[in-house]
C-alpha positions, 0 to 999 in steps of 0.5 A, a space after each residue: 775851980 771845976 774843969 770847963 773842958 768840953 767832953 769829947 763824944 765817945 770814938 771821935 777824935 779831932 784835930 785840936 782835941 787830946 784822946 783822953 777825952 778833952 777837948 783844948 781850950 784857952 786855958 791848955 793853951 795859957 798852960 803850954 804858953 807858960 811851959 814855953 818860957 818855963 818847962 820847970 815850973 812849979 805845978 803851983 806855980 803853973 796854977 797861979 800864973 794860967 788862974 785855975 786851982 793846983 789840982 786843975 792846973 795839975 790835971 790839964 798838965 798830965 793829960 797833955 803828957 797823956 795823950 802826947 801834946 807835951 812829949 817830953 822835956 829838954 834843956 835849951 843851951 847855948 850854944 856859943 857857951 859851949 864851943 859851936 859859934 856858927 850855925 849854918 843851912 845847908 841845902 842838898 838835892 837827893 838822888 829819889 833813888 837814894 833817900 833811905 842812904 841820905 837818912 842814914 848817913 845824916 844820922 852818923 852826923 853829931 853837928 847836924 840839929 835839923 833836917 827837914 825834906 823841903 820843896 822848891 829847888 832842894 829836896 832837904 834842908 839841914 841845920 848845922 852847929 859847929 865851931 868855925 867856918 872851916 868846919 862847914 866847909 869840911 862837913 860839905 866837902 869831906 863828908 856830904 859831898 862824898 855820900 853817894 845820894 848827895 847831887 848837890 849842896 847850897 850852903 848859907 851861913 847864919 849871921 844873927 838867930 833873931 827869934 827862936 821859940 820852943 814851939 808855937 801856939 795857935 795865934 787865930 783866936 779858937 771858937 770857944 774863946 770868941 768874944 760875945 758879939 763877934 761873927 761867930 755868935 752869928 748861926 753858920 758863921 765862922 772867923 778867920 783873922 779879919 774875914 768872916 765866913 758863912 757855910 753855904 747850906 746856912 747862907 744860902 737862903 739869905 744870899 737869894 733873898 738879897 739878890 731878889 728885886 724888891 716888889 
């Protein structure tokens, strides 16, 4: 089966298109929708379950690598197996004039899994595993509370992980994968969940006729 990936002008490089000169289609997603439940698979196996050769599947896979969509490949654990039962978000306000000691001092921190600079009422988030509640509350208060950038925490313990993906996919339906009929077949139109769009320069014309008293 030959590769139906859209060859990507020479210097241009758009957001949803991997340098190498390919563009993302439906048949990339499929491949990373399998990744995600099944980072060793097989590349025969991979070929199989998306519908196109082993040599194709083979090719779309090591572009991914290339050109750094797939950057790389883990082990999920889990967690309780291995001794660290309770997860936990911890909400902090930094001192501005103190980040890059915020940063360095979450880096010294093996329970910490996650962090991320947030808006709203806190500066950060972060995520937290560990084996108790009282270690929660020793990392809080013996260890975050002490750091000098830290003004103040709000700590949220997690009863139940309902969903954890891996990573997550486009959901809205890509122009090239349209179905033939749709708005999108319509010049100057495009498709966003249920509502349907058209580009001025393109509408415009048609929108005056509309709006002109019939004769």
């Amino acid at each position: 089966m030959e590769d139906q990936s859209t060859p990507e002008p020479p210097g241009e490089r758009r957001s949803g298109r991997i340098g190498i000169g390919l563009a993302l289609d439906s048949v990339h997603f499929k491949i990373l929708d399998v990744l995600r439940a099944q980072g060793r698979i097989s590349v025969a196996a991979l070929a199989d379950r998306v519908g196109v050769s082993r040599a194709n599947a083979y090719t779309r896979l090591e572009a991914l690598r290339a050109d750094g969509v797939i950057n790389g490949f883990s082990a999920r654990v889990d967690h309780s197996r291995i001794g660290l039962e309770i997860c936990a978000l911890i909400f902090v306000t930094v001192r501005q004039e103190l980040w890059k000691q915020f940063r360095t001092a979450l880096a010294q921190m093996p329970e910490v899994e996650y962090c991320a600079v947030t808006t709203g009422q806190h500066d950060a988030m972060i995520q937290i595993r560990v084996a108790d509640v009282s270690a929660v509350h020793r990392l809080v208060t013996d260890r975050l509370s002490t750091i000098p950038a830290v003004r103040a925490t709000e700590t949220v313990i997690i009863l139940d992980e309902v969903l954890r993906r891996p990573y997550v996919l486009p959901s809205v339906p890509r122009p090239t994968d349209a179905a033939p009929g749709t708005p999108q077949d319509t010049p100057g139109a495009s498709r966003f969940g249920m509502t349907r769009f058209i580009r001025a320069a393109e509408g415009r014309a048609d929108l005056q006729r509309a709006s002109e008293p019939e004769e």
